[in-house]
C-alpha positions as CSV (number, residue, x, y, z in Angstrom):
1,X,11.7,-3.1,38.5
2,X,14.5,-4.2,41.4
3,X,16.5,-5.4,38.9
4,X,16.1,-2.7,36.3
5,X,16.6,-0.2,38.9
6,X,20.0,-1.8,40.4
7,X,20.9,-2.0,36.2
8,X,20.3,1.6,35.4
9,X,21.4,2.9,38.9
10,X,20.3,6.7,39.3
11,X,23.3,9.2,39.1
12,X,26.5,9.9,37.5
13,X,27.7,5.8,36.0
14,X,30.8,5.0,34.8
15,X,30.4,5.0,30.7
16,X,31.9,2.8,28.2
17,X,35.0,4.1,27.1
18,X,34.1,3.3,23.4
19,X,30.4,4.0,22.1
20,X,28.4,0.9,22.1
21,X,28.6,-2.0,19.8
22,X,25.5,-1.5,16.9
23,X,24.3,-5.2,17.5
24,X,21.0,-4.0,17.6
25,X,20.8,-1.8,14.5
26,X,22.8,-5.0,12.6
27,X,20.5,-7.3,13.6
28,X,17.5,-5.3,12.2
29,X,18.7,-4.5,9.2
30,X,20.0,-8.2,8.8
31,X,16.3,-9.2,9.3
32,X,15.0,-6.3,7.0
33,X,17.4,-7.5,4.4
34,X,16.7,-11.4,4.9
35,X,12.7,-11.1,4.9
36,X,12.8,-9.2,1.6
37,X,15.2,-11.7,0.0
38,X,12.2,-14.7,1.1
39,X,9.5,-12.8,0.3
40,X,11.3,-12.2,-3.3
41,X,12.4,-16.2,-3.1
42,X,8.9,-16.7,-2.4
43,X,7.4,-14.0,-5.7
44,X,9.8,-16.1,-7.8
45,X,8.3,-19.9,-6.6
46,X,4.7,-18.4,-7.2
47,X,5.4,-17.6,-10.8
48,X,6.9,-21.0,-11.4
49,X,4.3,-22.5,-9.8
50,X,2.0,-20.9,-12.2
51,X,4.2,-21.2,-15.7
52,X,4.6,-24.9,-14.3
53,X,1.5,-25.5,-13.4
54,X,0.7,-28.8,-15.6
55,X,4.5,-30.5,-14.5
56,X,4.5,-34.0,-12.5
57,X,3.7,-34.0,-8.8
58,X,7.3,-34.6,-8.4
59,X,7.7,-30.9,-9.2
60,X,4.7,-29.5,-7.4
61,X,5.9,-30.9,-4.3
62,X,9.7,-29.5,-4.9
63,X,7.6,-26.1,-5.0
64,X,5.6,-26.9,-1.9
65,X,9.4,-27.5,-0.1
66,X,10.9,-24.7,-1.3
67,X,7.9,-22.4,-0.5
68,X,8.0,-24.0,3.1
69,X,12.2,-24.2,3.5
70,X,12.4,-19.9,2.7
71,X,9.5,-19.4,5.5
72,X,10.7,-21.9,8.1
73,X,14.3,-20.3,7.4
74,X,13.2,-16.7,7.9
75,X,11.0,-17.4,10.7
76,X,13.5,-19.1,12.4
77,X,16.5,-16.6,11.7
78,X,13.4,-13.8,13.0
79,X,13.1,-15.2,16.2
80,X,16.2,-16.4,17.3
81,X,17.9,-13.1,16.3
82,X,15.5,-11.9,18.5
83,X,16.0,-14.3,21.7
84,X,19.6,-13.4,21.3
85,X,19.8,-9.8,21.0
86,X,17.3,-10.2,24.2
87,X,19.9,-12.1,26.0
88,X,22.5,-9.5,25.4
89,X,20.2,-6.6,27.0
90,X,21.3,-5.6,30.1
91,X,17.8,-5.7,31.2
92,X,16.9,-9.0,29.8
93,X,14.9,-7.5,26.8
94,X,13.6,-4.7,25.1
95,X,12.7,-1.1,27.3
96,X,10.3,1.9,27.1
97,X,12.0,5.0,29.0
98,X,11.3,8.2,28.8
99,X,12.9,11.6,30.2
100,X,12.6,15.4,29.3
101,X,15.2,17.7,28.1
102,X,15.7,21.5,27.9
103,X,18.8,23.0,26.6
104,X,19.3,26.7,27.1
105,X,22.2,29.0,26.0
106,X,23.1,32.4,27.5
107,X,18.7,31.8,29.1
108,X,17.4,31.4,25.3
109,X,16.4,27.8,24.8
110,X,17.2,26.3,22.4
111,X,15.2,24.4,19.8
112,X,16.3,20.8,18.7
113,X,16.6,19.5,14.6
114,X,13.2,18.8,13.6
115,X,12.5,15.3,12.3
116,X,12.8,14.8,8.6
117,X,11.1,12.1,6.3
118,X,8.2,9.6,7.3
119,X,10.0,8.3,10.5
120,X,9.4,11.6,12.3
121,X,12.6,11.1,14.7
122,X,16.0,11.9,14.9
123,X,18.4,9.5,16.2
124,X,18.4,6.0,15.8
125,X,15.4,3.3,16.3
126,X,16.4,2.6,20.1
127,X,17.3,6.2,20.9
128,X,15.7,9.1,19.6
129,X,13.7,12.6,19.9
130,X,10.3,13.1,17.9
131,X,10.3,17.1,18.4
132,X,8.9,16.8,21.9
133,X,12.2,17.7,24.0
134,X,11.9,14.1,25.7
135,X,14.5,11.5,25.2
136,X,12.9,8.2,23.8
137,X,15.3,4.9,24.5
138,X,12.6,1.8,22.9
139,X,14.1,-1.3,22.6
140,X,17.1,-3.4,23.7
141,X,20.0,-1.6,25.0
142,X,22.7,-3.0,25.5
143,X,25.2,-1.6,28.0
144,X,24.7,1.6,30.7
145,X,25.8,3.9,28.2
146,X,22.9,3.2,25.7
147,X,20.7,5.0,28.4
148,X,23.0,7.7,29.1
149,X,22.5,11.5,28.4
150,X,25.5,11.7,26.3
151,X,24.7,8.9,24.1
152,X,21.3,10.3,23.6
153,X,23.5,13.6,22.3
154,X,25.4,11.4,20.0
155,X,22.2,9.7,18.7
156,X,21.0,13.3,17.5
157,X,24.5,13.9,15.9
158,X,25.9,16.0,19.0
159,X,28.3,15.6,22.1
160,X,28.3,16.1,25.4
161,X,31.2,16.4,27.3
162,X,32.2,18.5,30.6
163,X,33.7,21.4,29.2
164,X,31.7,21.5,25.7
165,X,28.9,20.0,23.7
166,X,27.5,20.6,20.6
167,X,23.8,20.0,19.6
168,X,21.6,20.3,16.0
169,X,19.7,23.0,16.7
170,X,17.3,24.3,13.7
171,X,19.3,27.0,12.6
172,X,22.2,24.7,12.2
173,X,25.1,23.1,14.5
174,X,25.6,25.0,18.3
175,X,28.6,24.6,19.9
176,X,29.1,25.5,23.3
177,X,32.9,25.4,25.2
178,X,33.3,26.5,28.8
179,X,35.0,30.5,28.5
180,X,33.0,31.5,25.5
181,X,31.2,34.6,26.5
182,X,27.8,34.7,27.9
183,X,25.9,38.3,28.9
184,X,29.3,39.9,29.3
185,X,31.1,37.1,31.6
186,X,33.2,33.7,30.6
187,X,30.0,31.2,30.4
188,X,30.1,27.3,31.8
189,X,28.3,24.2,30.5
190,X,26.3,22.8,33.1
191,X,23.9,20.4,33.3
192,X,20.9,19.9,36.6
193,X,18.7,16.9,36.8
194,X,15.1,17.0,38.3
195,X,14.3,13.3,39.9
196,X,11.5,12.2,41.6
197,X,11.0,9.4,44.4
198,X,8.0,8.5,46.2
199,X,5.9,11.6,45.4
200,X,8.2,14.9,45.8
201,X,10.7,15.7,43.4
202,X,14.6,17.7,44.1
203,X,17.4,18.7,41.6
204,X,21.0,18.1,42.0
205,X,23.7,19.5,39.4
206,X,25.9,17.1,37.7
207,X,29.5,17.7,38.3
208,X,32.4,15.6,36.9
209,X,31.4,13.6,33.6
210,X,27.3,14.5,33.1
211,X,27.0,12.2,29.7
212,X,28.0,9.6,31.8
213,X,24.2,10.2,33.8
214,X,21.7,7.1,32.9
215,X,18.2,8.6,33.2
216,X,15.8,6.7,35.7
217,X,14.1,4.0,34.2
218,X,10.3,5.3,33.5
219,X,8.6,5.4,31.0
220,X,6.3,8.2,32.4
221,X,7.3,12.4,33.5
222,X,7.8,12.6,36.1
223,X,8.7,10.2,37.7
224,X,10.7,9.9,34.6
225,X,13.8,12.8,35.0
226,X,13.8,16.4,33.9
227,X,17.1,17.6,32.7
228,X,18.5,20.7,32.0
229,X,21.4,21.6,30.3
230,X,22.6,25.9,30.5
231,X,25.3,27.1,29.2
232,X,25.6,30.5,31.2
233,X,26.9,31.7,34.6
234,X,28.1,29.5,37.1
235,X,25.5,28.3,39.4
236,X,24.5,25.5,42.0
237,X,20.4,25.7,41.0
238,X,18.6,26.3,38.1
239,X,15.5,28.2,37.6
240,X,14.3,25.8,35.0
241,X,11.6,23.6,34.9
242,X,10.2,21.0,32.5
243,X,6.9,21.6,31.3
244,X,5.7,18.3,32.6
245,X,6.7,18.5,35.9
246,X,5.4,21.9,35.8
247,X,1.7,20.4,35.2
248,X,2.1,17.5,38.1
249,X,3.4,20.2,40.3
250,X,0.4,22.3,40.2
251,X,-2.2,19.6,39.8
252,X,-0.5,18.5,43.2
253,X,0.7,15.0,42.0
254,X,4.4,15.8,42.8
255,X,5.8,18.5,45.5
256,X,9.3,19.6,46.0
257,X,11.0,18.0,48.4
């Protein structure tokens, strides 16, 4: 955990400038890609073996090596993709963190794209939302940004910037932009984050960059963070409150600090 915790320091990090390199989603589909070619390499030796079935043992056994040359290659292409995409994690392998998320606009929340399809997420494999307001980063990441709030935005298809962010809501695209109006006053974006440490739990309210925030690496909430993100009034606290932290709050396993 020390060194996970000095990797994915709490608070505002300094982002990659460019979004991250896809290594991870290349390597997977590379591996997708090559198992189905074996396995189809593999169909095609079976049938010979079968139409063949009466040939020399010369021609049995140049079966046998091809049937054990495709699985030796895929296995091995399988696992050392693996030990190398592991080696380029910033954390030395693959991660299960977890943090809520509410977005409000003007006080009305507002309700994220539902999942389509059989994977029931939106976002990528490594970072995505399964309709449960919580931010899901599973696998190898590969620089501070993959764990940062605005790259969780850009996984969904938004942004999230200082002034302005935009977000798939159900009813379509929002986009927000500090001045626009907001109960009859020039609205801000802002964004507060709920963290806990040893038992209590406090919010601060990031100013300057807030996609550039990596959430705390847990894969429970709490301790995992709470963040809100309002677009309304300016303001140093919010009123909001993730719904698990409300439960641990009044079943006393977390107090404010």
């Amino acid at each position: 955990m020390g060194l996970v915790t000095e990797v994915l320091a709490h608070g505002v990090e300094e982002a990659a400038t460019l979004a991250s390199p896809a290594l991870d989603q290349v390597i997977r589909a590379n591996s997708i890609q090559y198992s189905l070619i074996s396995l189809a390499v593999v169909f095609i030796l079976v049938i010979l073996s079968v139409l063949f079935k009466e040939r020399q043992e010369k021609f049995k056994f140049l079966l046998f090596g091809g049937f054990v040359l495709v699985i030796v290659l895929n296995t091995v292409y399988l696992v050392s993709s693996t030990i190398y995409l592991n080696s380029q994690s910033i954390t030395g392998g693959p991660v299960h963190y977890h943090a809520d998320f509410e977005i409000y606009n003007c006080g009305q929340k507002v309700e994220v794209k539902n999942p389509e399809g059989l994977s029931n997420k939106v976002g990528t494999e490594v970072v995505h939302e399964h309709n449960d307001n919580r931010i899901h980063i599973e696998g190898v990441i590969l620089n501070k940004h993959d764990a940062s709030i605005g790259h969780f935005l850009e996984a969904l298809g938004g942004e999230l910037r200082q002034d302005r962010m935009s977000i798939p809501a159900e009813d379509g695209l929002l986009e927000l932009e500090n001045g626009q109006m907001c109960h009859d006053q020039a609205g801000i974006l802002q964004v507060f984050v709920y963290r806990t440490e040893s038992g209590s739990f406090y919010q601060r309210k990031l100013t300057g960059n807030p996609q550039d925030y990596v959430i705390s690496p847990f894969g429970q909430v709490p301790p995992g963070d709470c963040i809100i993100i309002e677009f309304d009034k300016p303001k140093d606290k919010t009123d909001k409150l993730c719904i698990f932290y409300k439960v641990a709050k009044e079943k006393g396993e977390i107090r404010v600090r």
